[in-house]
C-alpha positions as protocol buffer text, in pm:
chain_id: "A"
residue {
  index: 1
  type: UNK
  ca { x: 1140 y: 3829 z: -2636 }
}
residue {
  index: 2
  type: UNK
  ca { x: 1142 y: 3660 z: -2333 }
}
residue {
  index: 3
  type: UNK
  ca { x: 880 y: 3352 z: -2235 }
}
residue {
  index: 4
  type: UNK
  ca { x: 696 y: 3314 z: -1866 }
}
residue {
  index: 5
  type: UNK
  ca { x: 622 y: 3000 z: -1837 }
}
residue {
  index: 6
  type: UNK
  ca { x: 354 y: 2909 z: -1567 }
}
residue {
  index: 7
  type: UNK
  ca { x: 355 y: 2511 z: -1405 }
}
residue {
  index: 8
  type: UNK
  ca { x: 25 y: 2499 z: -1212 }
}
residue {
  index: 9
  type: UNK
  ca { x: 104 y: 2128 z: -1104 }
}
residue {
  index: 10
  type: UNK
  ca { x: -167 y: 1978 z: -920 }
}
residue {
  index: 11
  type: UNK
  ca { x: -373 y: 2252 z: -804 }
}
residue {
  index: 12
  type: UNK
  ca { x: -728 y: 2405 z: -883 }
}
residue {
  index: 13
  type: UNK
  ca { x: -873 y: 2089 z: -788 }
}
residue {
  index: 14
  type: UNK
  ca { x: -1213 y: 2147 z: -888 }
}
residue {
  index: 15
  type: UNK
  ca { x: -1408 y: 2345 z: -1141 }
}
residue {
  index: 16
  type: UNK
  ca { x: -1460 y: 2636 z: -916 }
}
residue {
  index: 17
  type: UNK
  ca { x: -1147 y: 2710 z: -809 }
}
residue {
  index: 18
  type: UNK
  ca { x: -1076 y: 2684 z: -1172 }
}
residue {
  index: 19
  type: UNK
  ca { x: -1312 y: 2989 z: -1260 }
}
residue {
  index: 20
  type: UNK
  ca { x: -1215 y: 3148 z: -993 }
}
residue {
  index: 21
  type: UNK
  ca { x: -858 y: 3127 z: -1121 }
}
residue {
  index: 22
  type: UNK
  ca { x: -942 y: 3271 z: -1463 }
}
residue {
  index: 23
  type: UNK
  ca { x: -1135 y: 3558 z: -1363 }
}
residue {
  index: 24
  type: UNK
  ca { x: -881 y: 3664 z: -1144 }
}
residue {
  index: 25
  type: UNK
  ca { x: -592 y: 3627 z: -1348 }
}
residue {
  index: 26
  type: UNK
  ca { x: -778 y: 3831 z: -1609 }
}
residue {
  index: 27
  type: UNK
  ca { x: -831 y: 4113 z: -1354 }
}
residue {
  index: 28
  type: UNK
  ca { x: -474 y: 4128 z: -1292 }
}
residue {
  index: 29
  type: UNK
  ca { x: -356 y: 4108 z: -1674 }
}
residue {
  index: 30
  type: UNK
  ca { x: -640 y: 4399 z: -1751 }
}
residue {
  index: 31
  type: UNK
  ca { x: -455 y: 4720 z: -1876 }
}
residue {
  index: 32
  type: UNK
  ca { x: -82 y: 4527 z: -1807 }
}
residue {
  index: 33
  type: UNK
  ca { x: 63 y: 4602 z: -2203 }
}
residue {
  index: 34
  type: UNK
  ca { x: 352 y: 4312 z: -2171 }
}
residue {
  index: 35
  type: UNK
  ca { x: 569 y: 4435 z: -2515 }
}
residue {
  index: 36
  type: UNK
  ca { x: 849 y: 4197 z: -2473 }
}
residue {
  index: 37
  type: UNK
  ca { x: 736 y: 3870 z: -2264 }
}
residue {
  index: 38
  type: UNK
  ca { x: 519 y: 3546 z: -2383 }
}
residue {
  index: 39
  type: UNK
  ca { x: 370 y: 3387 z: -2144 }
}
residue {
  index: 40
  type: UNK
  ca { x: 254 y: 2989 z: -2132 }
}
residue {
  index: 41
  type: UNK
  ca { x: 13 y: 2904 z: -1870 }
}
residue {
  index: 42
  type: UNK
  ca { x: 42 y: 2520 z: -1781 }
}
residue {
  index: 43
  type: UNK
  ca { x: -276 y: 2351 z: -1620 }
}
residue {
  index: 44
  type: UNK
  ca { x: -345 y: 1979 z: -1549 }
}
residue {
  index: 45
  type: UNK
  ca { x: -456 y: 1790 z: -1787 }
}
residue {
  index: 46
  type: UNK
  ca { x: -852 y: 1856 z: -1677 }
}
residue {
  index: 47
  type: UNK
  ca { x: -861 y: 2201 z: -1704 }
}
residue {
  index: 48
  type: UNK
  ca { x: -638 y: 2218 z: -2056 }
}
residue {
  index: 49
  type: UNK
  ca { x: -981 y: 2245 z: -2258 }
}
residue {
  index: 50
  type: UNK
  ca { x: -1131 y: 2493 z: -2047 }
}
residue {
  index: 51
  type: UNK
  ca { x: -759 y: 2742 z: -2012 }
}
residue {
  index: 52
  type: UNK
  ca { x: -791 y: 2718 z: -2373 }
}
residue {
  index: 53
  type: UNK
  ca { x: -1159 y: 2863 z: -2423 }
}
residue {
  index: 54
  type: UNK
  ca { x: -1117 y: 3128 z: -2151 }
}
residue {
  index: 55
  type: UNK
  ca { x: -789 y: 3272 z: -2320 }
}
residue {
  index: 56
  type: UNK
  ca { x: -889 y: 3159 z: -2694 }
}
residue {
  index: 57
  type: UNK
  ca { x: -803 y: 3524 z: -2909 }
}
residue {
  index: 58
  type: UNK
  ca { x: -566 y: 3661 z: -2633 }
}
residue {
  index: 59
  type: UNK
  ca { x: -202 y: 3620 z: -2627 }
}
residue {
  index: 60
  type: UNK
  ca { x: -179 y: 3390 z: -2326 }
}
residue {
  index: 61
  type: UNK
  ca { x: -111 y: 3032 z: -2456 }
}
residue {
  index: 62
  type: UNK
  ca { x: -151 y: 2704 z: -2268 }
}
residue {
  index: 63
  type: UNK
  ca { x: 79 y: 2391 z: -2231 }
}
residue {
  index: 64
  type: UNK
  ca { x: 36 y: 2088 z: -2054 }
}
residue {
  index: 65
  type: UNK
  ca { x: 277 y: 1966 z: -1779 }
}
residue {
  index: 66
  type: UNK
  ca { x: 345 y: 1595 z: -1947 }
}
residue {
  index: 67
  type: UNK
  ca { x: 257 y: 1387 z: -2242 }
}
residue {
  index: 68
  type: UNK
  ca { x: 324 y: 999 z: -2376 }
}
residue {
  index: 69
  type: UNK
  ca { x: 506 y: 929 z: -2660 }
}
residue {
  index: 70
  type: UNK
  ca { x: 235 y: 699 z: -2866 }
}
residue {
  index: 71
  type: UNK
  ca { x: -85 y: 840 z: -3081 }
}
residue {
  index: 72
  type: UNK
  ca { x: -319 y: 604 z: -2921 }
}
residue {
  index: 73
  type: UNK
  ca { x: -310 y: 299 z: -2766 }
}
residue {
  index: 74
  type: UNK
  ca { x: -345 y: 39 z: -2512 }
}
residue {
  index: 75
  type: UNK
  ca { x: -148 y: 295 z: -2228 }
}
residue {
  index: 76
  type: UNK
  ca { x: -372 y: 362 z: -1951 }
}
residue {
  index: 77
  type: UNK
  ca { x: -387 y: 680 z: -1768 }
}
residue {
  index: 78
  type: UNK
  ca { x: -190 y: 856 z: -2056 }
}
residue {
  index: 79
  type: UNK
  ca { x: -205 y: 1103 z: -2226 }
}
residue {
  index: 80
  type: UNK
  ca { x: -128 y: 1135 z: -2632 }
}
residue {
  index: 81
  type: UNK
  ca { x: 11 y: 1451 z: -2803 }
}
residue {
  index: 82
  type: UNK
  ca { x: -230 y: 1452 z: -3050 }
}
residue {
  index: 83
  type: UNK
  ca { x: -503 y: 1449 z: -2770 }
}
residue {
  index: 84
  type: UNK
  ca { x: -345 y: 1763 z: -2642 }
}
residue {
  index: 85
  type: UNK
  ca { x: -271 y: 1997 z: -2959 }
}
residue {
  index: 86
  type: UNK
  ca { x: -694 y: 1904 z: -2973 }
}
residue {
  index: 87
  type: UNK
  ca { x: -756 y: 2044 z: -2651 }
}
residue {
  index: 88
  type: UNK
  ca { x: -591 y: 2374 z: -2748 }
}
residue {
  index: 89
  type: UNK
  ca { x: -206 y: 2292 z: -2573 }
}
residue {
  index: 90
  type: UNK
  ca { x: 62 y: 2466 z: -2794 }
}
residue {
  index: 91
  type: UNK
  ca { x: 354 y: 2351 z: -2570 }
}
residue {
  index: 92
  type: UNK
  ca { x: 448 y: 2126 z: -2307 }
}
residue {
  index: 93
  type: UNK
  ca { x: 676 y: 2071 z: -2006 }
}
residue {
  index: 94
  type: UNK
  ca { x: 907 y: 1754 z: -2075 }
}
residue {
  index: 95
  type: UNK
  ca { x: 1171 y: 1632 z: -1810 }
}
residue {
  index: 96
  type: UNK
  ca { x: 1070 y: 1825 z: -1491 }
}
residue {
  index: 97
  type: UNK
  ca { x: 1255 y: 1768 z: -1183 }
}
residue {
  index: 98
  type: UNK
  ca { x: 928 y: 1605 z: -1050 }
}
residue {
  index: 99
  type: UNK
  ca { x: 909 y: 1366 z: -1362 }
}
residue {
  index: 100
  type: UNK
  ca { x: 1214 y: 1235 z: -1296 }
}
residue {
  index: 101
  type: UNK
  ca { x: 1216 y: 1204 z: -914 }
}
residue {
  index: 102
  type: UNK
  ca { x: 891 y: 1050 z: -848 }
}
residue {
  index: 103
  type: UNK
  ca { x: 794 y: 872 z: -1141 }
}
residue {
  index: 104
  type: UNK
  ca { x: 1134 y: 769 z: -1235 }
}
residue {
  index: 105
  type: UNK
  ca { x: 1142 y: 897 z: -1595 }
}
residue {
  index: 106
  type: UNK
  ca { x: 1471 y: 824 z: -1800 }
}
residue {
  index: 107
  type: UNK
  ca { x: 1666 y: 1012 z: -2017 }
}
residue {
  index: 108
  type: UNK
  ca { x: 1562 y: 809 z: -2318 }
}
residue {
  index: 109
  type: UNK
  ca { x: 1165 y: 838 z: -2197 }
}
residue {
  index: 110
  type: UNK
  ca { x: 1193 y: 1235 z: -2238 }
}
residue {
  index: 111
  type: UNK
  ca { x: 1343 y: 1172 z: -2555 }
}
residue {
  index: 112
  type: UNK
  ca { x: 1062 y: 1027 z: -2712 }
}
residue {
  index: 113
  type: UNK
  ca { x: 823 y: 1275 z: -2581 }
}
residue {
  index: 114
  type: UNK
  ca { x: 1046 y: 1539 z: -2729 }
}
residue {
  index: 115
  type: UNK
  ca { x: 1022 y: 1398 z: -3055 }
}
residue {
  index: 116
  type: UNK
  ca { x: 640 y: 1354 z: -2961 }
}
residue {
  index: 117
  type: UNK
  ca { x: 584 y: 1649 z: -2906 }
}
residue {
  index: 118
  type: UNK
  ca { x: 787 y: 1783 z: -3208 }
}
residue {
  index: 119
  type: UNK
  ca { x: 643 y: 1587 z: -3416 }
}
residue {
  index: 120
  type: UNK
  ca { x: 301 y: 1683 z: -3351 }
}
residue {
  index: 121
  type: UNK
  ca { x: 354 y: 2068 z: -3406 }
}
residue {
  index: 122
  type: UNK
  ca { x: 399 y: 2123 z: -2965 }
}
residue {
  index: 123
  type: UNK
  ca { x: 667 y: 2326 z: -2838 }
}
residue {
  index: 124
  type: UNK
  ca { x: 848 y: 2095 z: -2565 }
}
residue {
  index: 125
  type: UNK
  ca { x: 1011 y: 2267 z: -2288 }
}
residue {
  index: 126
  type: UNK
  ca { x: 1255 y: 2060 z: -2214 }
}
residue {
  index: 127
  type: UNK
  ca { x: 1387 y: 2082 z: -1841 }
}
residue {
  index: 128
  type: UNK
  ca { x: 1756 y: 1989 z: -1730 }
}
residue {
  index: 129
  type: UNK
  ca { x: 1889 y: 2067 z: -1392 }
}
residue {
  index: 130
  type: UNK
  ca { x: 2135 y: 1926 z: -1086 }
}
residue {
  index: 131
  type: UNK
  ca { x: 2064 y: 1795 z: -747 }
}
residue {
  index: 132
  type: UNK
  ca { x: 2201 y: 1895 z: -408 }
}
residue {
  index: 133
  type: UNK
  ca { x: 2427 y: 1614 z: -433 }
}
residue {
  index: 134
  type: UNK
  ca { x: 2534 y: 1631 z: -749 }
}
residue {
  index: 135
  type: UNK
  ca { x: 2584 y: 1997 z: -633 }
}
residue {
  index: 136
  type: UNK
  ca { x: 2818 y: 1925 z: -345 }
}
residue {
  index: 137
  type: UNK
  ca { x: 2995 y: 1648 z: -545 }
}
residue {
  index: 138
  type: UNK
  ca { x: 3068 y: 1914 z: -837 }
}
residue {
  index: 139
  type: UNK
  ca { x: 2890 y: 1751 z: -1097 }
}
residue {
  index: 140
  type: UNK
  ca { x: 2645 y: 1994 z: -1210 }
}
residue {
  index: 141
  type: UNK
  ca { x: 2786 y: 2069 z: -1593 }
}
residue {
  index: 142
  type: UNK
  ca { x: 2789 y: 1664 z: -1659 }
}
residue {
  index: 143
  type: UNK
  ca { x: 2454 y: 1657 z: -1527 }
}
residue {
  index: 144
  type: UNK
  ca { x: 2334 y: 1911 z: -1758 }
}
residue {
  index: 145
  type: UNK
  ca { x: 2539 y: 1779 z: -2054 }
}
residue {
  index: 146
  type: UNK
  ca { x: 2416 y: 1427 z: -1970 }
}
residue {
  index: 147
  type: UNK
  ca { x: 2053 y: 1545 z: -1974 }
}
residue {
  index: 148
  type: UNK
  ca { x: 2087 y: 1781 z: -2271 }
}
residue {
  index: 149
  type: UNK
  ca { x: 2244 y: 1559 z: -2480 }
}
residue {
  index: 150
  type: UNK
  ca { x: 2038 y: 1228 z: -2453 }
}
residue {
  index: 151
  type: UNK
  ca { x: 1702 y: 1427 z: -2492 }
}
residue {
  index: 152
  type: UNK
  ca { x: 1835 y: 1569 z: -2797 }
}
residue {
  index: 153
  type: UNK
  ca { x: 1923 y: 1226 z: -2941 }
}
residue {
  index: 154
  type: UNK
  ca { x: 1847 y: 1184 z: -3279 }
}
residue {
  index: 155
  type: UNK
  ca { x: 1642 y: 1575 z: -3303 }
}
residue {
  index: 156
  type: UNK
  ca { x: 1736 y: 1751 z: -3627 }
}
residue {
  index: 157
  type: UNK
  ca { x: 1892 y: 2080 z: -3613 }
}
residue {
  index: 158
  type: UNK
  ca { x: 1581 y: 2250 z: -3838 }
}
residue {
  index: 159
  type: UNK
  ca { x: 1379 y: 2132 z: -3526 }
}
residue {
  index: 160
  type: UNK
  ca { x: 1590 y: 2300 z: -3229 }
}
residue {
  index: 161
  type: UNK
  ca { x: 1405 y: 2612 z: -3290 }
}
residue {
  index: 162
  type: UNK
  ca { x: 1123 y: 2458 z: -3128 }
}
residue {
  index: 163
  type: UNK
  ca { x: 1221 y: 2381 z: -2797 }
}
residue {
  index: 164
  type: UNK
  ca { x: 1249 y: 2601 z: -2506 }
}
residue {
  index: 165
  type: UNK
  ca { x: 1533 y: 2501 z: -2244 }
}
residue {
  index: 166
  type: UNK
  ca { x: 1462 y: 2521 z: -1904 }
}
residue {
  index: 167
  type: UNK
  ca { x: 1760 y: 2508 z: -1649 }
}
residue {
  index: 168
  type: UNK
  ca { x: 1560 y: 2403 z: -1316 }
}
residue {
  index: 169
  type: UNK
  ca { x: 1806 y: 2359 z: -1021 }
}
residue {
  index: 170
  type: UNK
  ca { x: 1699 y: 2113 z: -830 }
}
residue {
  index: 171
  type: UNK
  ca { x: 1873 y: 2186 z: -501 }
}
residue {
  index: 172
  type: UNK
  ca { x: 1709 y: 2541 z: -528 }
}
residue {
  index: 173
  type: UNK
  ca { x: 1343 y: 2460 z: -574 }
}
residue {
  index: 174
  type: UNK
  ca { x: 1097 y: 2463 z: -245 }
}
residue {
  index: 175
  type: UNK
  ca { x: 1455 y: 2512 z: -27 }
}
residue {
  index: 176
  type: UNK
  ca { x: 1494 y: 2863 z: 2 }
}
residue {
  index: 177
  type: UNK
  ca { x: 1825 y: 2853 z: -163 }
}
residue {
  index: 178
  type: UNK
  ca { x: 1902 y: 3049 z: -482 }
}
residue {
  index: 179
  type: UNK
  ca { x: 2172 y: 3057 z: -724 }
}
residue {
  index: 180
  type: UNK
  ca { x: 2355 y: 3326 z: -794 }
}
residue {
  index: 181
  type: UNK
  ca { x: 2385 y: 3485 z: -1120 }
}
residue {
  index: 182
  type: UNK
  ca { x: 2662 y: 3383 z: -1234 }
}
residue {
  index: 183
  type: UNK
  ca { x: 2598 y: 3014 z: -1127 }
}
residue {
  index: 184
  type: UNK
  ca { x: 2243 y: 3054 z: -1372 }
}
residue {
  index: 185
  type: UNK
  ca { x: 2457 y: 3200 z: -1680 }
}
residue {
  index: 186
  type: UNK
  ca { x: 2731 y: 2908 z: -1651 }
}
residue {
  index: 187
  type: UNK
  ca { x: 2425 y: 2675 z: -1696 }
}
residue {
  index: 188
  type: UNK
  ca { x: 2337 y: 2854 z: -1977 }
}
residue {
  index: 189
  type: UNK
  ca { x: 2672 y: 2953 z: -2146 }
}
residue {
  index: 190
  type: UNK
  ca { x: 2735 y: 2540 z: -2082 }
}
residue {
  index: 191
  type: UNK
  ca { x: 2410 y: 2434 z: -2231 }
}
residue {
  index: 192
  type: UNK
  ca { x: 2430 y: 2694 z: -2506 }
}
residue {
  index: 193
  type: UNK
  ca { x: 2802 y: 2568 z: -2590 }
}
residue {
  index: 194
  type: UNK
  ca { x: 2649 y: 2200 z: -2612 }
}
residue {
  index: 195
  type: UNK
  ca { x: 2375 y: 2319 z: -2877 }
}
residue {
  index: 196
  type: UNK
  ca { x: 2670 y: 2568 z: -3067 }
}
residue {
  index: 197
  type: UNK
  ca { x: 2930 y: 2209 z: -3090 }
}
residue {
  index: 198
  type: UNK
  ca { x: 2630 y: 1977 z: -3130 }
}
residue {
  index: 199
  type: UNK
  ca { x: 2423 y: 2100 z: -3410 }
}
residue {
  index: 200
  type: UNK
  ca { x: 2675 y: 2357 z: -3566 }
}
residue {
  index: 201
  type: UNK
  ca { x: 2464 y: 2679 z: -3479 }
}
residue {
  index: 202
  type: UNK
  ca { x: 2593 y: 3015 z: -3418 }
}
residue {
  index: 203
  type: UNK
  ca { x: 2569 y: 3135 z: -3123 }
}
residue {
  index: 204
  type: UNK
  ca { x: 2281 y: 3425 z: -3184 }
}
residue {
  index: 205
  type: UNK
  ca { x: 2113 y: 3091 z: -3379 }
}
residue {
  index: 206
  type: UNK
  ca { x: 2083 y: 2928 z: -3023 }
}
residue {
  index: 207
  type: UNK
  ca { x: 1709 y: 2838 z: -2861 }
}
residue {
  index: 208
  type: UNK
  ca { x: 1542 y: 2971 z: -2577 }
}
residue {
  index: 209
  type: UNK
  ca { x: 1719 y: 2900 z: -2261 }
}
residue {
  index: 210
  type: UNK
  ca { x: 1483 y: 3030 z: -1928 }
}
residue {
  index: 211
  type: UNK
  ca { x: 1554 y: 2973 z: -1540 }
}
residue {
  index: 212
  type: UNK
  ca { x: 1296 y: 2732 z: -1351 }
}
residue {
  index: 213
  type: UNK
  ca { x: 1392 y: 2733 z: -986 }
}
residue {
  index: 214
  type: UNK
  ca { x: 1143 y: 2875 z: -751 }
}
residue {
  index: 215
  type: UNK
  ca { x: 1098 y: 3195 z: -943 }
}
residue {
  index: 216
  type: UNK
  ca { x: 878 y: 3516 z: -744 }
}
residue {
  index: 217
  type: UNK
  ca { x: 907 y: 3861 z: -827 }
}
residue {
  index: 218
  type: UNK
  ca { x: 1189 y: 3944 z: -563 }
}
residue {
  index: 219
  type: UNK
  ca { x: 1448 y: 3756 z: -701 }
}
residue {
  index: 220
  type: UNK
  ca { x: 1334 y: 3769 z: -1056 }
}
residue {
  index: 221
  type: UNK
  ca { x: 1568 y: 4027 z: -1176 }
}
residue {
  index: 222
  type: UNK
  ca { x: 1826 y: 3819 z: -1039 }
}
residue {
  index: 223
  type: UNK
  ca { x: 1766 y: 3477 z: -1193 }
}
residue {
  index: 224
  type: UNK
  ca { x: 1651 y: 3569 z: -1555 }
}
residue {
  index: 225
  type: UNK
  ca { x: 1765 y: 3954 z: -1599 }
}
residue {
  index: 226
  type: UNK
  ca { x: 2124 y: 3924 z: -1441 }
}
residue {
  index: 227
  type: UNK
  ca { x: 2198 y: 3577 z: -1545 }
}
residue {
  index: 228
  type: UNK
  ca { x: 2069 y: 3690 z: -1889 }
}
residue {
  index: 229
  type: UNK
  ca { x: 1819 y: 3440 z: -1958 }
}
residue {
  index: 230
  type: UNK
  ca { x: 1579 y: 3444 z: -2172 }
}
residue {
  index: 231
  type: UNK
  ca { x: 1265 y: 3421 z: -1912 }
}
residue {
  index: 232
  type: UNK
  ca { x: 1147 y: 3218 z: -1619 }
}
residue {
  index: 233
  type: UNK
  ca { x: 964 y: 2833 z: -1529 }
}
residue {
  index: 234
  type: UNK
  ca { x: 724 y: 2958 z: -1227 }
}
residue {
  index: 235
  type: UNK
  ca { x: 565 y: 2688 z: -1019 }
}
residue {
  index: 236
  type: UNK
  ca { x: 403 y: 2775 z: -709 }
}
residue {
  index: 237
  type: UNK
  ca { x: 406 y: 3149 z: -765 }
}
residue {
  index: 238
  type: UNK
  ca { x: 205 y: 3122 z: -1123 }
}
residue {
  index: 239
  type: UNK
  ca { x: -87 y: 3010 z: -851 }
}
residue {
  index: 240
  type: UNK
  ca { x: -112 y: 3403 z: -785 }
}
residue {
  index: 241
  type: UNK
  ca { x: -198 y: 3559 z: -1058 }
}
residue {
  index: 242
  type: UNK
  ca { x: -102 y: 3895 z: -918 }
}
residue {
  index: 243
  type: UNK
  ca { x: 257 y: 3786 z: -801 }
}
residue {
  index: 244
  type: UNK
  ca { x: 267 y: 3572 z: -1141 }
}
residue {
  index: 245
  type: UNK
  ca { x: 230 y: 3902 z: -1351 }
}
residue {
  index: 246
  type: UNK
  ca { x: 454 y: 4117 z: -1109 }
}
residue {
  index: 247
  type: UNK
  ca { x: 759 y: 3834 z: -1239 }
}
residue {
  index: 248
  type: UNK
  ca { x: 619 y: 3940 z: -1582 }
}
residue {
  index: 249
  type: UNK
  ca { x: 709 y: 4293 z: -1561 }
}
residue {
  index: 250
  type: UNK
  ca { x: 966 y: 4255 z: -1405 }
}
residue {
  index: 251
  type: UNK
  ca { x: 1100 y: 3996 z: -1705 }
}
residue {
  index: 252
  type: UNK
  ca { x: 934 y: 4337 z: -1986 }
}
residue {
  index: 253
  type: UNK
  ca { x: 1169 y: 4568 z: -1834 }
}
């Protein structure tokens, strides 16, 4: 099974453009029998309530694109885990390139969301990736290992199962650039090793691992079905619900 994963970030700015979203993404999806792929649709935190109702009995699920570590609280402008499972959210992005660039989110911050998350019955998808220079300086697998193993700090091995890994490449997202195939399957053979060494799992026993670096349907095959992973983080392309499903089918083949 592979997952399609679908970051809306901070679009569909108003309620319109919201229902306007839905309907046409159901268009699209009408008569498309997907056998093989999951997909996760990620809204901001607004429209989480109303994804939830419009899918609510189909298969499409719906995660949110960040959460804080506490119940409740004093924390303003947060957001609680609990407060999204209630809303309908089944997952969650955790760690995203974004995360950590602009709002200067640590390592040890995305751990406690992980266990957040976890601990409140929400999938985290838990993104790890390099930058261009941290590319060019050849530091890409400690990067990853850095990333991969403080986030999993203190997470139980009867919990791995719940996480979906997300290799975003941060040097390839909005650039034009793309990695080849085999640079996509080190990442994951690397990150999968970690997990194997880590937490004693076989190898089959390993989680999800899917590519997130400015996925469309052209290079698709290339970045998930090539570099054998097991599905795809879409940002700017899940806006289009047509191009969105095209990476789908692609991803069923």
């Amino acid at each position: 099974m592979k997952w399609l994963i679908g970051n809306l970030k901070m679009n569909l700015i108003n309620s319109q453009e919201r229902e306007d979203y839905l309907k046409l993404f159901k268009k699209e999806k009408k008569g498309k029998r997907l056998k093989n792929v999951e997909i996760i649709l990620c809204p901001s935190f607004t429209h989480l309530e109303s994804f939830a109702n419009y899918f609510k009995g189909e298969e499409i699920k719906i995660g949110a694109q960040n959460l804080f570590w506490e119940k409740s609280g004093s924390f303003t402008g947060e957001v609680s885990p609990e407060t999204l499972k209630s809303l309908g959210a089944s997952a969650v992005i955790v760690g995203h390139s974004e995360r950590r660039k602009y709002f200067q989110e640590t390592d040890k911050m995305i751990n406690l969301k992980i266990k957040a998350a976890i601990k409140t019955g929400i999938s985290p998808i838990f993104c790890v990736g390099e930058n261009a220079k941290e590319k060019e300086a050849d530091l890409a697998a400690k990067v990853i290992a850095k990333q991969v193993m403080a986030g999993l700090e203190g997470i139980p091995r009867s919990q791995l199962g719940n996480i979906i890994f997300a290799y975003e490449p941060v040097w390839a997202i909005g650039t034009g650039l793309t990695p080849c195939s085999n640079e996509i399957l080190s990442a994951k053979l690397l990150i999968r090793k970690m997990l194997v060494n880590k937490f004693g799992l076989k190898y089959a026993q390993a989680p999800k691992i899917i590519y997130g670096g400015s996925v469309n349907f052209k290079i698709a095959d290339q970045v998930c079905m090539a570099s054998e992973m097991d599905g795809a983080l879409v940002g700017g392309e899940s806006l289009s619900p047509h191009s969105f499903l095209k990476i789908a089918e692609v991803l069923d083949n």
